[in-house]
MARBA-3410 file (N, C-alpha, C, O; in Angstrom, 1 decimal):
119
73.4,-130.3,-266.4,74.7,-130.1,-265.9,75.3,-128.8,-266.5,75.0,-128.4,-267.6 ~ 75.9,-128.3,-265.8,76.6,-126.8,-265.8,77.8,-127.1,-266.6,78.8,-127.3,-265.9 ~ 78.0,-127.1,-267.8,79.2,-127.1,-268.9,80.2,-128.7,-269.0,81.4,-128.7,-269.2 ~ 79.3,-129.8,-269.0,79.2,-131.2,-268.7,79.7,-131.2,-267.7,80.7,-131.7,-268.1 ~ 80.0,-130.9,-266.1,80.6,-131.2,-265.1,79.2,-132.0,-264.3,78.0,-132.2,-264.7
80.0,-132.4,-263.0,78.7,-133.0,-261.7,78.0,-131.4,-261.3,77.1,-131.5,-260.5 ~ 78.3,-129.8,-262.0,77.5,-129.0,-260.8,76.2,-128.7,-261.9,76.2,-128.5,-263.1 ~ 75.4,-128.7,-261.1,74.1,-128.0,-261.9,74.0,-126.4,-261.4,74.1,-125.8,-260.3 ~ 73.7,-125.9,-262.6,73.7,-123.9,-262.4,72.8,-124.2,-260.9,73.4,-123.7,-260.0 ~ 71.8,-124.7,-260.5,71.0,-124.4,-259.5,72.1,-124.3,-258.0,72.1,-123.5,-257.1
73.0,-125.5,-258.2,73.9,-125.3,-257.2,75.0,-124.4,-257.2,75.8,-124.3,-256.3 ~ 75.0,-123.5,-258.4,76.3,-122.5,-257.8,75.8,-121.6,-257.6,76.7,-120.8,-257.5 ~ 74.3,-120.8,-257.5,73.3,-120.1,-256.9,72.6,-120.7,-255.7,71.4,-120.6,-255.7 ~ 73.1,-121.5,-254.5,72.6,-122.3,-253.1,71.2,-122.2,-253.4,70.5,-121.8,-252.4 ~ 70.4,-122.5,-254.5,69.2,-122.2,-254.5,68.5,-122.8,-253.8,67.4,-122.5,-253.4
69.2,-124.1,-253.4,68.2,-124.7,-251.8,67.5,-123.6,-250.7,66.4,-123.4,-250.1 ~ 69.0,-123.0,-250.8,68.7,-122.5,-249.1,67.6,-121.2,-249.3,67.1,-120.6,-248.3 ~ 67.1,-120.8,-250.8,65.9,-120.2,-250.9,64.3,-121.0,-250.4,63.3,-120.5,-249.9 ~ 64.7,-122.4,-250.8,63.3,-122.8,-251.0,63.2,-122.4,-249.1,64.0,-122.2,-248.2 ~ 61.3,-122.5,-249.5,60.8,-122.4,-248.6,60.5,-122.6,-247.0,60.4,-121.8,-246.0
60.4,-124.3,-247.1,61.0,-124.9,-246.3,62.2,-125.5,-245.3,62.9,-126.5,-245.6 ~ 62.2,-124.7,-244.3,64.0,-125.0,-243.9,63.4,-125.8,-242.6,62.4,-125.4,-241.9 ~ 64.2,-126.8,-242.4,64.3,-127.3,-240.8,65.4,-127.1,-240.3,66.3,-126.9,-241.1 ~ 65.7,-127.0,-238.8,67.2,-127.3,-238.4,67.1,-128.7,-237.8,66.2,-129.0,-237.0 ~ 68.1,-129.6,-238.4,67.9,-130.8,-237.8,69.2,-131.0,-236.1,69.1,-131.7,-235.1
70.2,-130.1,-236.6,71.1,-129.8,-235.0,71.3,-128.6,-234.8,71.3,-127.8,-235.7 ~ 71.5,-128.5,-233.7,72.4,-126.8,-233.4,73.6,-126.9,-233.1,74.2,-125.9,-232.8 ~ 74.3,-128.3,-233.2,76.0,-128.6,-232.8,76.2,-129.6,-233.7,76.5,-130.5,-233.0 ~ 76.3,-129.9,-234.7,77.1,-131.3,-235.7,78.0,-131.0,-236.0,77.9,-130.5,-237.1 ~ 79.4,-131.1,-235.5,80.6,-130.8,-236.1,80.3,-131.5,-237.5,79.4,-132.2,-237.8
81.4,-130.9,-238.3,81.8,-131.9,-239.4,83.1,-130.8,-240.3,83.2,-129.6,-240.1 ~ 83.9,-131.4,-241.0,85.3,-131.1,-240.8,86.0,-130.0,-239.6,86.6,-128.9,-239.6 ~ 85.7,-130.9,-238.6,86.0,-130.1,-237.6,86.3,-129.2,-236.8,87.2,-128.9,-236.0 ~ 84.9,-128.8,-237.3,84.2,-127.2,-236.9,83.0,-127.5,-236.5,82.5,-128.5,-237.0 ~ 82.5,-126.9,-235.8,81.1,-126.9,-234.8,80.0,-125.7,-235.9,79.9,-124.6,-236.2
79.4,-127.1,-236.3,78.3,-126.7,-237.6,76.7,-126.7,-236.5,76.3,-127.0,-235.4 ~ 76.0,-125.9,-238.0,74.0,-126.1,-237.4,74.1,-127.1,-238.8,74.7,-127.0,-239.9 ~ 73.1,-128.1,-238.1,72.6,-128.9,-239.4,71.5,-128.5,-239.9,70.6,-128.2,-239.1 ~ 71.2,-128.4,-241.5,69.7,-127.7,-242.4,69.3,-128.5,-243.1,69.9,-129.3,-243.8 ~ 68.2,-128.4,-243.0,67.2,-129.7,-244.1,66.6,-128.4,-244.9,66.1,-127.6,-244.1
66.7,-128.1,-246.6,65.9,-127.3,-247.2,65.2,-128.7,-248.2,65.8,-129.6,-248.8 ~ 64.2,-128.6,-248.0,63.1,-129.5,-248.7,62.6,-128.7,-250.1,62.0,-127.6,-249.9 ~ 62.8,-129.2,-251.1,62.4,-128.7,-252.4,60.3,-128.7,-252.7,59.5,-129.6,-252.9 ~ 60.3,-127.7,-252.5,58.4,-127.6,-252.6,57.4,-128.2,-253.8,56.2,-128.5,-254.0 ~ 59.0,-128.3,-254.7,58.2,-128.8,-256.1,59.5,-129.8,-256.9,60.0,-129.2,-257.8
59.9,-131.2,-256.5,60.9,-131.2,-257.1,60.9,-131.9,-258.3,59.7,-132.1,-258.3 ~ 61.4,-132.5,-259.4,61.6,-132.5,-260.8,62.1,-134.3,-260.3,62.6,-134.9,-259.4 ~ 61.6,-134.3,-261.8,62.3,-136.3,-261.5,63.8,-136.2,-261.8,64.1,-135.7,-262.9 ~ 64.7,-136.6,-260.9,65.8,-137.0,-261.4,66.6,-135.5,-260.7,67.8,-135.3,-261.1 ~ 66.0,-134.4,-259.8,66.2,-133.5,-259.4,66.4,-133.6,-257.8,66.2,-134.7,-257.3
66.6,-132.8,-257.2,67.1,-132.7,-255.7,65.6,-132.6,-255.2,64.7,-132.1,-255.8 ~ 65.3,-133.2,-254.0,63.8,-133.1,-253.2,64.4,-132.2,-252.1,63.7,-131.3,-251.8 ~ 65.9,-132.4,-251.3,65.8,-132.1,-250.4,67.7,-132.1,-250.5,68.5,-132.8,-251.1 ~ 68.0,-131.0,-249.6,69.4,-130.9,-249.3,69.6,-130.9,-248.0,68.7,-130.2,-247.4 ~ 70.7,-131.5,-247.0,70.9,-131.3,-246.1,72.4,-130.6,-246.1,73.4,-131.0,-246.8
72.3,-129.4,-245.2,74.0,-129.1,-244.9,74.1,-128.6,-243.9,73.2,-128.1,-243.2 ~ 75.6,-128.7,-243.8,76.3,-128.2,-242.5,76.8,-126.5,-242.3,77.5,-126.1,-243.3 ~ 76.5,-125.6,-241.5,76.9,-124.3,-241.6,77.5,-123.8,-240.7,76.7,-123.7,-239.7 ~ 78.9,-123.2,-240.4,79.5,-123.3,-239.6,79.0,-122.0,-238.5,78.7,-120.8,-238.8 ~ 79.0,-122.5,-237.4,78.4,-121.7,-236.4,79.0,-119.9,-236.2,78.4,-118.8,-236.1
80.6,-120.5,-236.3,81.3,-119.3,-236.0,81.7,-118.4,-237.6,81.6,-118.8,-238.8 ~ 82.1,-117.5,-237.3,82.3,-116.6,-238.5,83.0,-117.2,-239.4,83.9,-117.7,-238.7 ~ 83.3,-117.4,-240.6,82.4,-116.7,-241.9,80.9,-117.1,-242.2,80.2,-116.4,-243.0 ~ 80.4,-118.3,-241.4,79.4,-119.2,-241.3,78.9,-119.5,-242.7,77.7,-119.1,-242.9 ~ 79.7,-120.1,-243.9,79.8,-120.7,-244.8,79.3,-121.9,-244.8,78.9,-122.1,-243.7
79.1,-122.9,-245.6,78.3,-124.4,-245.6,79.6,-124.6,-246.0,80.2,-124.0,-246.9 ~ 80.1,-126.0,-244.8,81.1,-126.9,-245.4,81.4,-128.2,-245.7,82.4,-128.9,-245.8 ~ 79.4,-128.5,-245.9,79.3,-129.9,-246.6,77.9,-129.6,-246.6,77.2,-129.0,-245.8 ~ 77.4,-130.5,-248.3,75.8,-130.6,-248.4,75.7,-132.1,-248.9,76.5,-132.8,-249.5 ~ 74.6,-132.3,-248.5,74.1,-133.5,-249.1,72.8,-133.4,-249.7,71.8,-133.4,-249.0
72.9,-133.4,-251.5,71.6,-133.1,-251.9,70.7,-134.4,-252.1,71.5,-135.3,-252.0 ~ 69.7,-134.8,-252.2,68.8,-135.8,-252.2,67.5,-135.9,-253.2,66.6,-135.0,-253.3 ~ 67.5,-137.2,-253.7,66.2,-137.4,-254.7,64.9,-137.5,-253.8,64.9,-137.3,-252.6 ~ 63.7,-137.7,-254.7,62.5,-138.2,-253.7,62.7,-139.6,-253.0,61.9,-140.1,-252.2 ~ 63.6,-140.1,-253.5,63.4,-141.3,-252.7,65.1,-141.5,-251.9,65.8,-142.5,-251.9
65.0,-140.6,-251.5,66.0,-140.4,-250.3,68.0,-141.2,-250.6,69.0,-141.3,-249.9 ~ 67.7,-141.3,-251.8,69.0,-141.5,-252.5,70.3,-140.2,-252.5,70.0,-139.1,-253.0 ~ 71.1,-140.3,-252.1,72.2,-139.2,-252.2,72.6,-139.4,-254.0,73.0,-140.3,-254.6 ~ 72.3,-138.0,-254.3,72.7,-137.5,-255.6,73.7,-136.9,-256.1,74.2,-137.3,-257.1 ~ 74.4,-135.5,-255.0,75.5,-135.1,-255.1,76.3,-134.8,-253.4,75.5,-134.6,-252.4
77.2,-134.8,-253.3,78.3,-134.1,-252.3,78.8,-132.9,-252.5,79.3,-132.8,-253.6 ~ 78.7,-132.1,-251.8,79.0,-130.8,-251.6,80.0,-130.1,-251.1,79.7,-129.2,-250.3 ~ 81.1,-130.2,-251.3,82.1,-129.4,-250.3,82.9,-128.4,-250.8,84.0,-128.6,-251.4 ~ 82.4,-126.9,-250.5,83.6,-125.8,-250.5,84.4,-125.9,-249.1,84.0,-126.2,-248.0 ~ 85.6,-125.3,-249.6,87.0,-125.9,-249.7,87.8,-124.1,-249.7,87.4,-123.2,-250.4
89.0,-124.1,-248.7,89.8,-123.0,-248.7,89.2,-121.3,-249.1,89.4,-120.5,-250.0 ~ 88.1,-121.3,-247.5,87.9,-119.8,-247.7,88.8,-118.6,-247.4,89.6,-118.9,-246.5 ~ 88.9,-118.0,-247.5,89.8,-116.9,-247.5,89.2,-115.5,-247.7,88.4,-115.1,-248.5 ~ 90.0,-114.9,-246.6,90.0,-113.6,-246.2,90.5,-113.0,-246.5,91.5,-112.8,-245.8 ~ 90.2,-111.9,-248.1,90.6,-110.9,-248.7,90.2,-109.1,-249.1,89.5,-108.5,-249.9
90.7,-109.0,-248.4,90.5,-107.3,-248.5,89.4,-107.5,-247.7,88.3,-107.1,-248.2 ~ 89.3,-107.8,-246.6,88.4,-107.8,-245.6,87.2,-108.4,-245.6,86.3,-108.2,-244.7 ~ 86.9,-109.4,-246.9,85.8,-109.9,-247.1,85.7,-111.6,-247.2,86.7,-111.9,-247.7 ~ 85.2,-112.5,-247.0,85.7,-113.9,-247.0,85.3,-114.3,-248.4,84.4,-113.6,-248.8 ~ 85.7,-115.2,-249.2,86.1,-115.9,-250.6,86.3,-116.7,-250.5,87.1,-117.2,-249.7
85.4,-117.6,-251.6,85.6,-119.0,-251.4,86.2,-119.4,-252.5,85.7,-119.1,-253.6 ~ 87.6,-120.2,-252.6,88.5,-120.1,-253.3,88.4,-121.1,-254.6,88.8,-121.1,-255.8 ~ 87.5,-122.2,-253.6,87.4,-123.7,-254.4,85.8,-124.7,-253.6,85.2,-124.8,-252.5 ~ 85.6,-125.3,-255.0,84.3,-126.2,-254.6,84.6,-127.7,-255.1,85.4,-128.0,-256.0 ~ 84.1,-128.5,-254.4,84.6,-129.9,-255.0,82.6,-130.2,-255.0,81.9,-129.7,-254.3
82.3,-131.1,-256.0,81.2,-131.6,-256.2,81.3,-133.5,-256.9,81.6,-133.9,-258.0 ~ 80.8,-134.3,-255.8,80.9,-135.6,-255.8,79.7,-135.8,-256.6,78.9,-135.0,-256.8 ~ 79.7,-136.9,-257.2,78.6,-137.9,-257.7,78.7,-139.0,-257.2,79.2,-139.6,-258.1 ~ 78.4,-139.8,-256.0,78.2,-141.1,-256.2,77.7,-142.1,-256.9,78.3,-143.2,-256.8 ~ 76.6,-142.0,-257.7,76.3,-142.8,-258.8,77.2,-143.0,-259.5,77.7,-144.1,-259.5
77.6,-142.0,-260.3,78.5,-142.0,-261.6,80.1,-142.1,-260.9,81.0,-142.5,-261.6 ~ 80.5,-141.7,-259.6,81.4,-141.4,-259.3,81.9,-140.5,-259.5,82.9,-140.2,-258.9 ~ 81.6,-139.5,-260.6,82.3,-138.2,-261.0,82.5,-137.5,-260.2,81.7,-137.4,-259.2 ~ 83.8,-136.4,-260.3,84.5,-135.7,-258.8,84.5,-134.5,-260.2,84.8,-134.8,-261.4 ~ 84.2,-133.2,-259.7,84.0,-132.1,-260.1,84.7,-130.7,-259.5,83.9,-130.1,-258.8
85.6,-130.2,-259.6,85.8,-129.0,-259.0,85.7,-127.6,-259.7,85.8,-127.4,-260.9 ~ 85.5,-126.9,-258.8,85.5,-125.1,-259.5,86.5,-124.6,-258.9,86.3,-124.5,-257.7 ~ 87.9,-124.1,-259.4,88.7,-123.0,-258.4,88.0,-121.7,-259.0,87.3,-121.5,-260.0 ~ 88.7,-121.1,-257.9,88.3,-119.5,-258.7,89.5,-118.6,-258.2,90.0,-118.8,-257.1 ~ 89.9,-117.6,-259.2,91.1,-116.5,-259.3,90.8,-115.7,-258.1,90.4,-114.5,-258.2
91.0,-116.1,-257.4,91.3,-114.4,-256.3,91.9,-113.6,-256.0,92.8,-113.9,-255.3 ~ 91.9,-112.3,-256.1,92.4,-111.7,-256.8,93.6,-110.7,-254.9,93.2,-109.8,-254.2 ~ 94.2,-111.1,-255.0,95.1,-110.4,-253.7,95.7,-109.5,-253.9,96.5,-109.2,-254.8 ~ 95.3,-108.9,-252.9,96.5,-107.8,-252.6,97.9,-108.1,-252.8,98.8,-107.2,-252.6
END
């Protein structure tokens, strides 16, 4: 865990969307009410008690940000929830303002804001 919270450093580096293996499982899944692609990144080598596989939602149209993940053990258990939250368009560049990170096991609810800095 990343400074006792629900995020692990791997997740605030999307290190999923490096591994190797990517599927698209849709080319249309809305979800918060935007017209997303759905991604399966499968972990090549995963760790006990670690993510095997992530699925998430990425929004089709611009800023095409992920606006929900669902990471996964080897045995197909949901481990954490994923949702950044309030991007914003500053100085011409998009910013992601806030992250919320679920645990269902433990229930723990996690957030990161971050300072952005405006004009």
């Amino acid at each position: 865990p990343f400074a006792g919270s629900d995020f692990w450093i791997a997740d605030l580096g999307l290190e999923f969307l490096h591994w190797p293996k990517q599927k698209l499982l849709a080319k249309n899944d809305p979800r918060h009410s935007k017209a997303c692609r759905k991604l399966e990144s499968v972990n090549p080598q995963p760790v006990p008690g670690g993510y095997a596989r992530v699925v998430s939602w990425i929004i089709i149209e611009s800023p095409h940000g992920i606006v929900h993940a669902d990471a996964y053990n080897a045995k197909g258990e949901v481990l954490k929830r994923f949702d950044p939250a309030n991007v914003e368009k500053i100085q011409g560049e998009y910013q992601l303002e806030e992250i919320e990170m679920r645990n269902p096991k433990t229930g723990g609810r996690t957030w990161i804001k971050f300072n952005l800095a405006r004009e």
